[in-house]
C-alpha positions as CSV (number, residue, x, y, z in Angstrom):
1,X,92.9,104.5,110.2
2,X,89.6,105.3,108.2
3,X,87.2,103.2,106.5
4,X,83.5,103.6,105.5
5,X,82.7,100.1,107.4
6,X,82.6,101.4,111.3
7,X,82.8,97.4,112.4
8,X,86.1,97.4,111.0
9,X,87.6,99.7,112.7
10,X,85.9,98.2,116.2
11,X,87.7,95.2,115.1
12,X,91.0,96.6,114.4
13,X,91.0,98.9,117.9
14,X,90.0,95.4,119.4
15,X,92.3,93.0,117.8
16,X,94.6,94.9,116.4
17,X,95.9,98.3,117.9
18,X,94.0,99.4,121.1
19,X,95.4,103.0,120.9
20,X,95.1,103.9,116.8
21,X,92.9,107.0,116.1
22,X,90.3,105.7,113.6
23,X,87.8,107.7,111.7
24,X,84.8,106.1,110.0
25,X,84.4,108.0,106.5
26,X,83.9,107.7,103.1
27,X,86.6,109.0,101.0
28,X,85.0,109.7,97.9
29,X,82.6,112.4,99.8
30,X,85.9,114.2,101.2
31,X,88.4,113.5,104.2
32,X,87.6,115.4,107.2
33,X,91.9,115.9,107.2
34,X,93.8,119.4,106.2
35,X,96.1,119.7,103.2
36,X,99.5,117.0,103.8
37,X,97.8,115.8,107.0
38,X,99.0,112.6,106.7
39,X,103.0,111.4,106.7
40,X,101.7,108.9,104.5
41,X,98.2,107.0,102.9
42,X,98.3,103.7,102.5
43,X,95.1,101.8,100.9
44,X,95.1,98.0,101.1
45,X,92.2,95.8,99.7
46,X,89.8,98.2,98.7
47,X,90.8,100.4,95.4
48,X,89.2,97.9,93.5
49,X,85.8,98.1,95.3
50,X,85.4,101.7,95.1
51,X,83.2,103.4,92.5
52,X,85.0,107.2,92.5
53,X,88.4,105.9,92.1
54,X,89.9,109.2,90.9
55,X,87.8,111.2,93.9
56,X,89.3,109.1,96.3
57,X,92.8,108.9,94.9
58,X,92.5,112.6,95.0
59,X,91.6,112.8,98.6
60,X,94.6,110.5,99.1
61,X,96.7,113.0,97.4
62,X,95.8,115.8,99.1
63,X,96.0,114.5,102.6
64,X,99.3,113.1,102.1
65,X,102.6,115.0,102.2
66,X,104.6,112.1,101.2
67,X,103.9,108.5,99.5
68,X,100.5,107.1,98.8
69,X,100.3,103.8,98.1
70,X,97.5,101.2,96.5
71,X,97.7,97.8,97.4
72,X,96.2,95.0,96.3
């Protein structure tokens, strides 16, 4: 999991899955992941907030060697 917000991810290793890998990051300054790192990306409740929509969607791309999906 990554998100910009480093108390969510304390809450979702907490309450949620105690073994997930998380990164805090921002997206729209570049993913720390190689090319197709990622089975799938999966953004939920959070396109909308972001400012560099096509940065980030392209980080998305590029990280994922299969869907990405946008949620809302």
């Amino acid at each position: 999991g990554v998100d910009v917000v480093f108390s969510k991810l304390w809450l979702a290793r907490k309450f949620v899955f105690a073994d997930a890998r998380l990164v805090c990051a921002d997206a729209a300054a570049g993913l720390l992941f190689a090319d197709d790192f990622a089975e799938a990306v999966f953004c939920h409740d959070a396109f909308y907030f972001l400012p560099e929509k096509k940065k980030v969607a392209n980080e998305m791309l590029r990280v994922a060697s299969g869907p990405v999906l946008i949620g809302h």
